[in-house]
mmCIF file of the N, C-alpha and C atoms, coordinates in Angstrom:
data_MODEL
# 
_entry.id   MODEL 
# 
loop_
_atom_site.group_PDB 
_atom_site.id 
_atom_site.type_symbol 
_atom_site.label_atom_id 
_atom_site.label_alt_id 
_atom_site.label_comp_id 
_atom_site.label_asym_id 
_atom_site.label_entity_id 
_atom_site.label_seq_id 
_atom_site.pdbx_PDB_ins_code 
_atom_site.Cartn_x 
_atom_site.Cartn_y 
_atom_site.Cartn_z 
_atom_site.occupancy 
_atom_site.B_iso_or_equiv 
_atom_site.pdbx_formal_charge 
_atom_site.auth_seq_id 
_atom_site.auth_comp_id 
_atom_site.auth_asym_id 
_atom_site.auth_atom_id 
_atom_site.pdbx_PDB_model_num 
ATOM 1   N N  . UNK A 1 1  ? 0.842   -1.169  0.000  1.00 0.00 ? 1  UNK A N  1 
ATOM 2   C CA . UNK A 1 1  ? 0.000   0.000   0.000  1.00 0.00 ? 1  UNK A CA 1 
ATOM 3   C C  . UNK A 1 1  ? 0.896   1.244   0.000  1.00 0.00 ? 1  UNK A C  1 
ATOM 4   N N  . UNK A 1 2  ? 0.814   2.368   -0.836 1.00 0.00 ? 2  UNK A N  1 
ATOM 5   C CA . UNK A 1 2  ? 1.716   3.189   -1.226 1.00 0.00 ? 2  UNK A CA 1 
ATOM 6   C C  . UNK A 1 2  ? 1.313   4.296   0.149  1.00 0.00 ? 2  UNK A C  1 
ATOM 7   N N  . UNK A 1 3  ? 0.639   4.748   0.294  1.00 0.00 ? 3  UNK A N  1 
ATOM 8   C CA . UNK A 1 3  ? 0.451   5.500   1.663  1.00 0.00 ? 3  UNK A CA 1 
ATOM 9   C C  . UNK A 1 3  ? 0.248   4.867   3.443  1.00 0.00 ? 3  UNK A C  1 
ATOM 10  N N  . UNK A 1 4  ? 1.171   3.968   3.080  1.00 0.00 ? 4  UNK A N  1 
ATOM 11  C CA . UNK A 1 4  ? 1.264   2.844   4.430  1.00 0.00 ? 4  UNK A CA 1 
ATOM 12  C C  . UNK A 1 4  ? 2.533   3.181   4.836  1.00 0.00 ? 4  UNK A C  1 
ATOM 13  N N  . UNK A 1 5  ? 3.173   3.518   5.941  1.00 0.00 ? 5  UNK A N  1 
ATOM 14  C CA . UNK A 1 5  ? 3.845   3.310   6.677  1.00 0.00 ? 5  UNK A CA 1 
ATOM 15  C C  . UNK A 1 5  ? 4.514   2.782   7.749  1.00 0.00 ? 5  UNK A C  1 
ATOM 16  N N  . UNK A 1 6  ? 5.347   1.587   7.498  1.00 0.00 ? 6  UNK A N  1 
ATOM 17  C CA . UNK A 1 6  ? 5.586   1.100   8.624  1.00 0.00 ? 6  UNK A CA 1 
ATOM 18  C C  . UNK A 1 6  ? 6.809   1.768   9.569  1.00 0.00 ? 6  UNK A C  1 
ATOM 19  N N  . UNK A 1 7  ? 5.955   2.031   10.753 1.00 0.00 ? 7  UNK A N  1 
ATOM 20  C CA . UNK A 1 7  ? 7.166   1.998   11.686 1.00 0.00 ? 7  UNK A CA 1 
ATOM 21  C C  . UNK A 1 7  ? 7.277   1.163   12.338 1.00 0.00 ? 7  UNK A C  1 
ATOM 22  N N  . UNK A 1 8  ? 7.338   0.110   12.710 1.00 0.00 ? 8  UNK A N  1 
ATOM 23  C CA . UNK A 1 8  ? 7.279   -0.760  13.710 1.00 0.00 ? 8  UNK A CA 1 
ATOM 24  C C  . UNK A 1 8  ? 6.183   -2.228  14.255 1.00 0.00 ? 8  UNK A C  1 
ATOM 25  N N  . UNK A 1 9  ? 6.654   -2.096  15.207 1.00 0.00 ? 9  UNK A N  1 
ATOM 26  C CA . UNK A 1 9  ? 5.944   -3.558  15.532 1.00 0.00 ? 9  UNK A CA 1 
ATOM 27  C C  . UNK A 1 9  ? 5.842   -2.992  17.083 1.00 0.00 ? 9  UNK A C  1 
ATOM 28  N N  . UNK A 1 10 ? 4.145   -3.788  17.484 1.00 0.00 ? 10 UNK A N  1 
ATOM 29  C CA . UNK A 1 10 ? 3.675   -3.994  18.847 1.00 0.00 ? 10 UNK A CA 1 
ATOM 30  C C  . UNK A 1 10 ? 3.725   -5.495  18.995 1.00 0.00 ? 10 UNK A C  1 
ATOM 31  N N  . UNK A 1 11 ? 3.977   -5.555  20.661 1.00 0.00 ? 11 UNK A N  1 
ATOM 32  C CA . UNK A 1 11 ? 3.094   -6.699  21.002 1.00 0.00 ? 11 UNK A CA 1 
ATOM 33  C C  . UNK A 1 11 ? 2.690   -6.663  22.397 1.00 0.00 ? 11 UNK A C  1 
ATOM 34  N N  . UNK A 1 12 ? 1.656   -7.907  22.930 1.00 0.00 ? 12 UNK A N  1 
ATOM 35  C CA . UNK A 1 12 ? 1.514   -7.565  23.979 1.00 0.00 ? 12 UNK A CA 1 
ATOM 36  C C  . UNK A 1 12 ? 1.824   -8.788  24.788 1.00 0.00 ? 12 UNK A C  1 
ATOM 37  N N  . UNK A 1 13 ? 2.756   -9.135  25.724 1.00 0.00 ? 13 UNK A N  1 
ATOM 38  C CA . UNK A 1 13 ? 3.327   -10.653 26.183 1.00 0.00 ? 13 UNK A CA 1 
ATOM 39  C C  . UNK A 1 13 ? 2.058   -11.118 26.591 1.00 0.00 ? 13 UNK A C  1 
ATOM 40  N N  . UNK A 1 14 ? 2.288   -12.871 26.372 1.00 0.00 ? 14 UNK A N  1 
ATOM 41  C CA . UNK A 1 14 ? 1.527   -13.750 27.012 1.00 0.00 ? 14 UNK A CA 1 
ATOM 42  C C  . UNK A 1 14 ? 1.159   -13.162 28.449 1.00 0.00 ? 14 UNK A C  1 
ATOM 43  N N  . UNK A 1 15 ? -0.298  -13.554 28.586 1.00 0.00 ? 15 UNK A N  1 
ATOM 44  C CA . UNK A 1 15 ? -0.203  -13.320 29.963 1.00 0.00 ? 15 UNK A CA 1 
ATOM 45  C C  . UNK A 1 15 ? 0.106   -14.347 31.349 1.00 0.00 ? 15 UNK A C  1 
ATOM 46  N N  . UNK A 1 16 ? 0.462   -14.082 31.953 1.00 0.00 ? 16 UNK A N  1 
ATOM 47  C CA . UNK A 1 16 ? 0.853   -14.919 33.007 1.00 0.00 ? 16 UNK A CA 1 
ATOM 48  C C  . UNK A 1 16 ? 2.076   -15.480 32.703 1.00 0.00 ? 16 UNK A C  1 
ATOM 49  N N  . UNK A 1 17 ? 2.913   -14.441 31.566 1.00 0.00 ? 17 UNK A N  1 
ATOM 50  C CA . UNK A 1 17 ? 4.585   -14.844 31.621 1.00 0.00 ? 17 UNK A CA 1 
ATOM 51  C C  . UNK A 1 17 ? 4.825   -14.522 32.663 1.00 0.00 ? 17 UNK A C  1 
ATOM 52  N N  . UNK A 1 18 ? 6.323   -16.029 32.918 1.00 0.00 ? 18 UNK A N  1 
ATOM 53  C CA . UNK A 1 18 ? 7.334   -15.773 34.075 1.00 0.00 ? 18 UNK A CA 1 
ATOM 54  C C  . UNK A 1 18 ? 8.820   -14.286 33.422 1.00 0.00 ? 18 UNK A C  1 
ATOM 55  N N  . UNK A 1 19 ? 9.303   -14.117 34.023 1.00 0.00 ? 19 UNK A N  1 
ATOM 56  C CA . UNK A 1 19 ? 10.339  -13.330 33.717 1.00 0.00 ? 19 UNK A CA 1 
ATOM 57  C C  . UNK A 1 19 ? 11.162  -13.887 32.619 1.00 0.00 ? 19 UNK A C  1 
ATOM 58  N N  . UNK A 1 20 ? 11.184  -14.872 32.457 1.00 0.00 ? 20 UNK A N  1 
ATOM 59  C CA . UNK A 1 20 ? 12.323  -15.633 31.711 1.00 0.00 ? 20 UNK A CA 1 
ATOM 60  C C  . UNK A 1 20 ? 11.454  -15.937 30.123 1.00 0.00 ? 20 UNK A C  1 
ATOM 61  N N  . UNK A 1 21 ? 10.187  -16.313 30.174 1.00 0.00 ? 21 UNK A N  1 
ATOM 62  C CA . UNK A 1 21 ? 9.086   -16.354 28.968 1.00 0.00 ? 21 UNK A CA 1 
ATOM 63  C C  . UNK A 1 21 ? 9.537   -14.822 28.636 1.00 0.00 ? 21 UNK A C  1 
ATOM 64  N N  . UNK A 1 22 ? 8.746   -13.406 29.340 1.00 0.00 ? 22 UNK A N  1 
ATOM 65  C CA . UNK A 1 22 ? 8.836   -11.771 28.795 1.00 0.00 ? 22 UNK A CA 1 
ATOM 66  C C  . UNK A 1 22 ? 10.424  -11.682 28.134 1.00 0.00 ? 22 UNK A C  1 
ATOM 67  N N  . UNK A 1 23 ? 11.185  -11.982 29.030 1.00 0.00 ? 23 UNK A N  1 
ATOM 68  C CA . UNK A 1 23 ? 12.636  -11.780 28.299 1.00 0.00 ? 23 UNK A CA 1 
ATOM 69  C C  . UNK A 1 23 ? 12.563  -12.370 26.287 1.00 0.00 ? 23 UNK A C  1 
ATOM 70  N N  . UNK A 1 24 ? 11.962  -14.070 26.333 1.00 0.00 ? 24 UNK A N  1 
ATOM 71  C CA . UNK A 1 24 ? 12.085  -14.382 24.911 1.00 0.00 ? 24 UNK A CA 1 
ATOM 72  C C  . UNK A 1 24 ? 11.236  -13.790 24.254 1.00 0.00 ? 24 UNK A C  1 
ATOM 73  N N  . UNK A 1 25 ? 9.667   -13.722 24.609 1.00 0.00 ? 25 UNK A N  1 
ATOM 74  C CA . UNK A 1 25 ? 9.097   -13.032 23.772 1.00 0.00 ? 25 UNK A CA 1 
ATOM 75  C C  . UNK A 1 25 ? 9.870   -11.530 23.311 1.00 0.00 ? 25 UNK A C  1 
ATOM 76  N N  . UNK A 1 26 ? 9.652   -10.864 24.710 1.00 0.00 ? 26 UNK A N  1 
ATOM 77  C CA . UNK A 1 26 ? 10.291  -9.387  23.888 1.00 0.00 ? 26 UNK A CA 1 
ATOM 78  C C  . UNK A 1 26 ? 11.885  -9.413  23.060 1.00 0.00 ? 26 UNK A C  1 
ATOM 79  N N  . UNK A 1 27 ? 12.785  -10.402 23.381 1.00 0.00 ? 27 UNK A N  1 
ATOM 80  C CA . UNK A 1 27 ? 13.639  -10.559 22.873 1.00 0.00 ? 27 UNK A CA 1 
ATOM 81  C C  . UNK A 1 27 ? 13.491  -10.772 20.895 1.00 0.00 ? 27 UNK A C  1 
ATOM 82  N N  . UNK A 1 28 ? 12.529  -11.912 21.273 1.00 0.00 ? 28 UNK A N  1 
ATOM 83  C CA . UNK A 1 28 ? 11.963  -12.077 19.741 1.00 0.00 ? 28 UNK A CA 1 
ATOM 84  C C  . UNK A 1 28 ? 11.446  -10.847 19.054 1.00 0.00 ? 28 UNK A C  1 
ATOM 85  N N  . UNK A 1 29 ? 11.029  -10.121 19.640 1.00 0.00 ? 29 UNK A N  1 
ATOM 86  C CA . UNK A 1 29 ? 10.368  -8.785  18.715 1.00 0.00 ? 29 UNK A CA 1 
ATOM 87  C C  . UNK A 1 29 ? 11.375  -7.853  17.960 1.00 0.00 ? 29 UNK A C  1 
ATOM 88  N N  . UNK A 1 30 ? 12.202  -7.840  19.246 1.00 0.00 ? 30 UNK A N  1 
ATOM 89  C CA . UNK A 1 30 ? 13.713  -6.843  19.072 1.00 0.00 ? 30 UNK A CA 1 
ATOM 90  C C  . UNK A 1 30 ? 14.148  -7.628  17.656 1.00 0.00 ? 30 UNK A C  1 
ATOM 91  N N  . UNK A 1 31 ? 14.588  -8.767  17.476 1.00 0.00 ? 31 UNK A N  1 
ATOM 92  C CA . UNK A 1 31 ? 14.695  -9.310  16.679 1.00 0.00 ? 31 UNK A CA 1 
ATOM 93  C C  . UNK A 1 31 ? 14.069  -9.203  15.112 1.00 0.00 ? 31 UNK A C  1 
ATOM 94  N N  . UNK A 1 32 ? 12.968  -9.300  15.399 1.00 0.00 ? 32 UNK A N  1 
ATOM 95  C CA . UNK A 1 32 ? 11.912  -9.309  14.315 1.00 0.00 ? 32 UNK A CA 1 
ATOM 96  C C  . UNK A 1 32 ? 11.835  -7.428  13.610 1.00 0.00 ? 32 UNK A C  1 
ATOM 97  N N  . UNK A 1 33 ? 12.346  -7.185  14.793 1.00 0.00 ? 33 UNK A N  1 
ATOM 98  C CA . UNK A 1 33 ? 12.598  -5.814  14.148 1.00 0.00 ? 33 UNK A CA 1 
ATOM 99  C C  . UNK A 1 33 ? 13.955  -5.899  13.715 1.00 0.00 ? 33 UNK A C  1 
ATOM 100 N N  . UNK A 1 34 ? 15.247  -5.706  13.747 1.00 0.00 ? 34 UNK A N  1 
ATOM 101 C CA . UNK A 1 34 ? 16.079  -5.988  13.015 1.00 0.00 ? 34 UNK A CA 1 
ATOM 102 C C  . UNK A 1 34 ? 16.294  -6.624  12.129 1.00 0.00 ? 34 UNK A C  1 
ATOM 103 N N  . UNK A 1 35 ? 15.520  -7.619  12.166 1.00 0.00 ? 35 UNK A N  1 
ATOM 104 C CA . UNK A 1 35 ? 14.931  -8.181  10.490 1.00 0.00 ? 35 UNK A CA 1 
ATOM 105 C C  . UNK A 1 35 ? 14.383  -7.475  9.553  1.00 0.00 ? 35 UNK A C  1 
ATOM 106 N N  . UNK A 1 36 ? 13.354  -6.538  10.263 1.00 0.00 ? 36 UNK A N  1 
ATOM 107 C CA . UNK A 1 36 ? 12.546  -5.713  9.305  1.00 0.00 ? 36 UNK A CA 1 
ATOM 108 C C  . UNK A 1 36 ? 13.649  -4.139  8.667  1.00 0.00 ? 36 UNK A C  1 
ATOM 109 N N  . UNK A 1 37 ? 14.783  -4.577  9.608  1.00 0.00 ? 37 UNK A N  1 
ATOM 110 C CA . UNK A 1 37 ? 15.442  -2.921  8.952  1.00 0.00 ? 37 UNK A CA 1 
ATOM 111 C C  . UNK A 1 37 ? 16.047  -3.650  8.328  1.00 0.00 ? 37 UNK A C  1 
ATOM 112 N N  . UNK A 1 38 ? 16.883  -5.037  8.406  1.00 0.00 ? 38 UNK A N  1 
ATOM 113 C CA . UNK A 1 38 ? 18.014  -5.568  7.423  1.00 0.00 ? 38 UNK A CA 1 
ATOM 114 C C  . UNK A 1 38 ? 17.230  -5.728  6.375  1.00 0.00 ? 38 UNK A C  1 
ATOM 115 N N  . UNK A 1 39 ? 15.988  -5.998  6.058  1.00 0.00 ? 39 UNK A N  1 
ATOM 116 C CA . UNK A 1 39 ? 14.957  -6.086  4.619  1.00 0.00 ? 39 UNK A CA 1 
ATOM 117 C C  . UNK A 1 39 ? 14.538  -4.975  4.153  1.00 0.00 ? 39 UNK A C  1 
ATOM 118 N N  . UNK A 1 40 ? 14.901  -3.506  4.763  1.00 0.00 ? 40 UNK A N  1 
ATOM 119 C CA . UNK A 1 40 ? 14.971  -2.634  3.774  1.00 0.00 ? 40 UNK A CA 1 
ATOM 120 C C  . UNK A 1 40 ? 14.043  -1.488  4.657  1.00 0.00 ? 40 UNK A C  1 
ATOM 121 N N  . UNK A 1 41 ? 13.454  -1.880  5.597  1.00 0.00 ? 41 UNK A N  1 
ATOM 122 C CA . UNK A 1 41 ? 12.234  -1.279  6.044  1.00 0.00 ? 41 UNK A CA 1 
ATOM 123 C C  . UNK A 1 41 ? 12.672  -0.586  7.239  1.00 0.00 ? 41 UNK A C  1 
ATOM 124 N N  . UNK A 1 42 ? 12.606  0.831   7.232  1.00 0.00 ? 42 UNK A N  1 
ATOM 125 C CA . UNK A 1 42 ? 13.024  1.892   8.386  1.00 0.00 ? 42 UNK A CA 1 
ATOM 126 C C  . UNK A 1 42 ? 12.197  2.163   9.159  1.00 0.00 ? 42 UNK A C  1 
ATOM 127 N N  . UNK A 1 43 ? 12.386  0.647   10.428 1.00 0.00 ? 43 UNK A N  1 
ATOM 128 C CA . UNK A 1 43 ? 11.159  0.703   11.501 1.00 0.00 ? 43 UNK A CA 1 
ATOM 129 C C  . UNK A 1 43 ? 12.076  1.616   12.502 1.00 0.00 ? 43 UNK A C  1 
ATOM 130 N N  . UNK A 1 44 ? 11.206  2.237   13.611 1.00 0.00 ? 44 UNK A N  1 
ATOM 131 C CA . UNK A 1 44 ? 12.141  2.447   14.551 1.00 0.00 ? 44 UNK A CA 1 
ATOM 132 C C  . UNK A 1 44 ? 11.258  2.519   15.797 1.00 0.00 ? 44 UNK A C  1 
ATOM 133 N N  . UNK A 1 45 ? 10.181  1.991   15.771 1.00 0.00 ? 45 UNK A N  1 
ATOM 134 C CA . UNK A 1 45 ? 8.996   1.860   16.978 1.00 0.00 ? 45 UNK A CA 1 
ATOM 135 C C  . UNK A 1 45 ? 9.158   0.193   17.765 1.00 0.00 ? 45 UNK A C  1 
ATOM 136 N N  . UNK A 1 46 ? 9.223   -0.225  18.421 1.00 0.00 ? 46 UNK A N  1 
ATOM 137 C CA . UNK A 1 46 ? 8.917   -1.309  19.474 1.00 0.00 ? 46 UNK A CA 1 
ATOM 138 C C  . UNK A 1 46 ? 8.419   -1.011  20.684 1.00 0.00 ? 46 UNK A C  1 
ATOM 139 N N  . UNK A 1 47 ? 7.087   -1.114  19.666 1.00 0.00 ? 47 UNK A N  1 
ATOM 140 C CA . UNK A 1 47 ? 5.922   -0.997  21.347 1.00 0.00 ? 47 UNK A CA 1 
ATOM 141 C C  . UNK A 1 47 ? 5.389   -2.347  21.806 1.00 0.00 ? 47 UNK A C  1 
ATOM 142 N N  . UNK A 1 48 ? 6.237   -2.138  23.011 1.00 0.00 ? 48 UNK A N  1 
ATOM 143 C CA . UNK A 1 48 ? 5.889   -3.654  23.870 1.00 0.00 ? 48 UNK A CA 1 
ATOM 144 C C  . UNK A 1 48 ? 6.268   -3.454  25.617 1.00 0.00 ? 48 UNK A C  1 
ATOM 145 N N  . UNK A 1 49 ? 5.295   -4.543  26.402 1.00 0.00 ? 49 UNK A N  1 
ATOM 146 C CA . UNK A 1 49 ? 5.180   -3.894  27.657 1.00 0.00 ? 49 UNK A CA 1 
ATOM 147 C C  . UNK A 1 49 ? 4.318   -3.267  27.600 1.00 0.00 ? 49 UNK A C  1 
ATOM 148 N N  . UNK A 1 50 ? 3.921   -3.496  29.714 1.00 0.00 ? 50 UNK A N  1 
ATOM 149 C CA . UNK A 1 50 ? 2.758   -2.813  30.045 1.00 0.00 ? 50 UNK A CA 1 
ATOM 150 C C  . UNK A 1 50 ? 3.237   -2.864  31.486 1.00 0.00 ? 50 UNK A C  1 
ATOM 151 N N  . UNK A 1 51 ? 1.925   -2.278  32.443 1.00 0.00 ? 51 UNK A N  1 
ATOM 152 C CA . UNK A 1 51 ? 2.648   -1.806  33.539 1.00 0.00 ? 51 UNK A CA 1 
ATOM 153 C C  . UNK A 1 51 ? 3.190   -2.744  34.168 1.00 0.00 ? 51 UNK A C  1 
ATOM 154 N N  . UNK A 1 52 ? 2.888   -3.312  34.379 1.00 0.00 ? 52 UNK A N  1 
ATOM 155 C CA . UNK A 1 52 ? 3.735   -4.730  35.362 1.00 0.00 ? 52 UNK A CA 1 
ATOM 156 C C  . UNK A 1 52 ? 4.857   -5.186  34.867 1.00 0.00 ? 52 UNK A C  1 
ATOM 157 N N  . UNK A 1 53 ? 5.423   -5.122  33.357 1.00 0.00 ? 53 UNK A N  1 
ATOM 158 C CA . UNK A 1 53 ? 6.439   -6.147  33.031 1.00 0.00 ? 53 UNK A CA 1 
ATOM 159 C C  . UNK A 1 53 ? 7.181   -4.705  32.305 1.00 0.00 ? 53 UNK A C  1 
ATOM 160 N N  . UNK A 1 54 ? 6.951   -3.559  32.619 1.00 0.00 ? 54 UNK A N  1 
ATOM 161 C CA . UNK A 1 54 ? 7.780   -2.854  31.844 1.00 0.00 ? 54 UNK A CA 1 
ATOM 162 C C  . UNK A 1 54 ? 9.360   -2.520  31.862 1.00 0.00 ? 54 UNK A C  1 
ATOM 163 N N  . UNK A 1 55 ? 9.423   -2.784  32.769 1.00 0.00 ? 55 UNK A N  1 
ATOM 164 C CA . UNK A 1 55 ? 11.084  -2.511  33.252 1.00 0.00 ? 55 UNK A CA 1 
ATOM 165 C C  . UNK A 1 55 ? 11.822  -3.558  32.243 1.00 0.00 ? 55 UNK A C  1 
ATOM 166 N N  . UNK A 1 56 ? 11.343  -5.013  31.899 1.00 0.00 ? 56 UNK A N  1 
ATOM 167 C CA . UNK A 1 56 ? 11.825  -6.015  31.030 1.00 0.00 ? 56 UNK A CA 1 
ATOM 168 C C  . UNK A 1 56 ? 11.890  -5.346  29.645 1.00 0.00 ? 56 UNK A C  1 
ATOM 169 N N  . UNK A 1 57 ? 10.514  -4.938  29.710 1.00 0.00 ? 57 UNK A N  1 
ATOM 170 C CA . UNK A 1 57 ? 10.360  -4.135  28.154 1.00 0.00 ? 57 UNK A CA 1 
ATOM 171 C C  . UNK A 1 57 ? 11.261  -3.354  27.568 1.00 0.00 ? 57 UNK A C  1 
ATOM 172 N N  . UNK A 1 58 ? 12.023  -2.515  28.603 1.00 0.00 ? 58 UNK A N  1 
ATOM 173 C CA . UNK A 1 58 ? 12.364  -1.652  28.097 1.00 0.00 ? 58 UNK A CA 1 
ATOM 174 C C  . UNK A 1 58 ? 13.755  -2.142  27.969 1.00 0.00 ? 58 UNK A C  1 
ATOM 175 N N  . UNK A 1 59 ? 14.322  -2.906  29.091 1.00 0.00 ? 59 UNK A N  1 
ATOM 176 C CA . UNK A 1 59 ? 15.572  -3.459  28.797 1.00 0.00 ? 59 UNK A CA 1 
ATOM 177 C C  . UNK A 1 59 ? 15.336  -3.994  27.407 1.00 0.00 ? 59 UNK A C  1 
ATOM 178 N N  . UNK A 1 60 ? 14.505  -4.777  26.868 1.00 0.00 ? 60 UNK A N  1 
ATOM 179 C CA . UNK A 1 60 ? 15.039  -5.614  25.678 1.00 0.00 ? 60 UNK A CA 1 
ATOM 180 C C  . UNK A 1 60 ? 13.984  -4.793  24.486 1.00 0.00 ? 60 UNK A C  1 
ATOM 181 N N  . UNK A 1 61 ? 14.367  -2.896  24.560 1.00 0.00 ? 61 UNK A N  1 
ATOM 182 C CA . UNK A 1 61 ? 14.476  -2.466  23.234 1.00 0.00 ? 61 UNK A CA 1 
ATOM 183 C C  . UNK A 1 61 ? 13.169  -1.559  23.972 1.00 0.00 ? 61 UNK A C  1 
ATOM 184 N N  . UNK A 1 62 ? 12.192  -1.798  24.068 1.00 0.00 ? 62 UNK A N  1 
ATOM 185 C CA . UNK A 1 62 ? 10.886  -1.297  24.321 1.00 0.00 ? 62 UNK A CA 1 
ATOM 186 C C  . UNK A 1 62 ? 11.263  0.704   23.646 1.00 0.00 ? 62 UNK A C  1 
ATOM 187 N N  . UNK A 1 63 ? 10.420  0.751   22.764 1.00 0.00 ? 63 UNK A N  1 
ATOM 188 C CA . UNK A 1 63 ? 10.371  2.479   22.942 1.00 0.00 ? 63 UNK A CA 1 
ATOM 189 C C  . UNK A 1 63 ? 9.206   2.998   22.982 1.00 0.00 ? 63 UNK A C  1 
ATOM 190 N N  . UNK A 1 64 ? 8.388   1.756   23.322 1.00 0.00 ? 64 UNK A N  1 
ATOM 191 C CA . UNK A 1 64 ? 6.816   2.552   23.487 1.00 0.00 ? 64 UNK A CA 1 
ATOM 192 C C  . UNK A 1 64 ? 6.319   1.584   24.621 1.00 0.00 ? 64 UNK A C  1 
ATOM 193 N N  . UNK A 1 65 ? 6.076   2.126   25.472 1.00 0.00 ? 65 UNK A N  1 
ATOM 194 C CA . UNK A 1 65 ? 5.032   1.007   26.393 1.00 0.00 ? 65 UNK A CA 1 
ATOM 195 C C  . UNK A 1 65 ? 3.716   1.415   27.149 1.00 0.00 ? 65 UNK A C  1 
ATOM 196 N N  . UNK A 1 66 ? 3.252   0.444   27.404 1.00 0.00 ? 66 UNK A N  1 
ATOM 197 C CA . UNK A 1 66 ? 1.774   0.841   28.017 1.00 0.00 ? 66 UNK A CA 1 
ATOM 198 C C  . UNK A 1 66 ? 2.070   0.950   29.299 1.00 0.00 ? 66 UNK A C  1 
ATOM 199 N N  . UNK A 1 67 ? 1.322   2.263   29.800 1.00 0.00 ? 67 UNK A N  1 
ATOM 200 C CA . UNK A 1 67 ? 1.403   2.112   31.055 1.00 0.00 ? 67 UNK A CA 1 
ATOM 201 C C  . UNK A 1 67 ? 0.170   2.453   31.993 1.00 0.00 ? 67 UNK A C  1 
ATOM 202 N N  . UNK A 1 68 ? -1.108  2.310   31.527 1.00 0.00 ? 68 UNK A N  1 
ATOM 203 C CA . UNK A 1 68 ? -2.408  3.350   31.746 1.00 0.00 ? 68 UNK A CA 1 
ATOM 204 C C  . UNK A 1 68 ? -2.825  2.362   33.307 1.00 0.00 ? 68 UNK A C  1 
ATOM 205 N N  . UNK A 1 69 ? -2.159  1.276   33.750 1.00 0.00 ? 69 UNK A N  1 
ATOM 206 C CA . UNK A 1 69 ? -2.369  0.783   34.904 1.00 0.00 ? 69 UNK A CA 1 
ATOM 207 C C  . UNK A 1 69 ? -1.898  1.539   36.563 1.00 0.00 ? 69 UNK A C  1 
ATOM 208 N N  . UNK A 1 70 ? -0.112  1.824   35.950 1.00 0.00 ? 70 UNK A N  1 
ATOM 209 C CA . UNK A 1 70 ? 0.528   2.474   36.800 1.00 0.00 ? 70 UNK A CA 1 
ATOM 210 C C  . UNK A 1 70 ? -0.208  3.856   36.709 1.00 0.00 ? 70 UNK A C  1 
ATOM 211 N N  . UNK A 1 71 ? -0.488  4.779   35.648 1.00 0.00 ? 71 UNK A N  1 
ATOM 212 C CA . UNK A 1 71 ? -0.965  5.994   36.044 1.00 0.00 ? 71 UNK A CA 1 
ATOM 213 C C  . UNK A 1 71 ? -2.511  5.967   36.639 1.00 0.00 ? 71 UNK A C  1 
ATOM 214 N N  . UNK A 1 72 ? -3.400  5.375   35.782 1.00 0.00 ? 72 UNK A N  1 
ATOM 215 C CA . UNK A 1 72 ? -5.028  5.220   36.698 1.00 0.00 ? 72 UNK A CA 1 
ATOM 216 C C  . UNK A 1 72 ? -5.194  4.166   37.385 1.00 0.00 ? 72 UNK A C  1 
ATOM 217 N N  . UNK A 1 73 ? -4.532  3.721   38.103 1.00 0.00 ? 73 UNK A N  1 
ATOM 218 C CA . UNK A 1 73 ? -4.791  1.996   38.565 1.00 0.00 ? 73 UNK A CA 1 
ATOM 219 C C  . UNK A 1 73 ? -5.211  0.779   38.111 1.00 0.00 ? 73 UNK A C  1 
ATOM 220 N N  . UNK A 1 74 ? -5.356  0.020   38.706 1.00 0.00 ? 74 UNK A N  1 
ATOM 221 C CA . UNK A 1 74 ? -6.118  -1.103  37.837 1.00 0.00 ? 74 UNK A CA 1 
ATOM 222 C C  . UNK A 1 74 ? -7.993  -1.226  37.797 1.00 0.00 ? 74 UNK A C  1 
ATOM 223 N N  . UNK A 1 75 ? -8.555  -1.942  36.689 1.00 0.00 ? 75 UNK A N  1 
ATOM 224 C CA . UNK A 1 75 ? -9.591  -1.302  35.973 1.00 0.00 ? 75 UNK A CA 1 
ATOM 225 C C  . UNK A 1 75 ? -10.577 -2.579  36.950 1.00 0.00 ? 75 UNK A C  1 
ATOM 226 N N  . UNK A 1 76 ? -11.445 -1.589  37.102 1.00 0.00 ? 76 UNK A N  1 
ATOM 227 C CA . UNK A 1 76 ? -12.127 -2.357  38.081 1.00 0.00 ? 76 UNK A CA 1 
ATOM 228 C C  . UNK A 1 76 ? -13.383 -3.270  36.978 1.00 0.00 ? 76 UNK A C  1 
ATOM 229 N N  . UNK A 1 77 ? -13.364 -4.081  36.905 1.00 0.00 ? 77 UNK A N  1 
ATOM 230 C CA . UNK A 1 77 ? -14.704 -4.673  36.068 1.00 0.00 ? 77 UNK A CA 1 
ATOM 231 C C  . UNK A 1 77 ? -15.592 -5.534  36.950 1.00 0.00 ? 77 UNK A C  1 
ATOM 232 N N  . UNK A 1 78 ? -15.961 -5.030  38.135 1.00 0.00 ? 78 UNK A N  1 
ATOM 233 C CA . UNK A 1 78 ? -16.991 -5.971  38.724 1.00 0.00 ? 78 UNK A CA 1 
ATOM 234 C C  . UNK A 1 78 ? -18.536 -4.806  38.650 1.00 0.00 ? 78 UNK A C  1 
# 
């Protein structure tokens, strides 16, 4: 699509990863993005992480993360 732009890639980890699962997943993304620049494509977004696992996130690349838990708390659905 000629007016498409990619910057990047999201994701959002499994839930109920241990520390060591968040590390591969987000590891894999980091990845998957350096794939996408060695193929030609000038990503520079990795949005991944959320409030609980963000500190991982950001170690392994994160430049966008969610955080709408830590700022409004957690979402009450009862």
């Amino acid at each position: 699509l000629p007016n498409l732009t990619v910057r990047g890639l999201m994701c959002v980890a499994k839930e109920g990863s241990s520390e060591e699962q968040l590390r591969q997943q987000f590891g894999k993304m980091q990845q998957l993005l350096a794939d996408l620049n060695a193929a030609g494509v000038a990503a520079d977004v990795l949005s991944m992480g959320m409030s609980a696992d963000m500190d991982i996130a950001v170690e392994c690349g994160a430049t966008h993360v969610r955080v709408g838990s830590a700022v409004f708390g957690r979402r009450d659905y009862g």
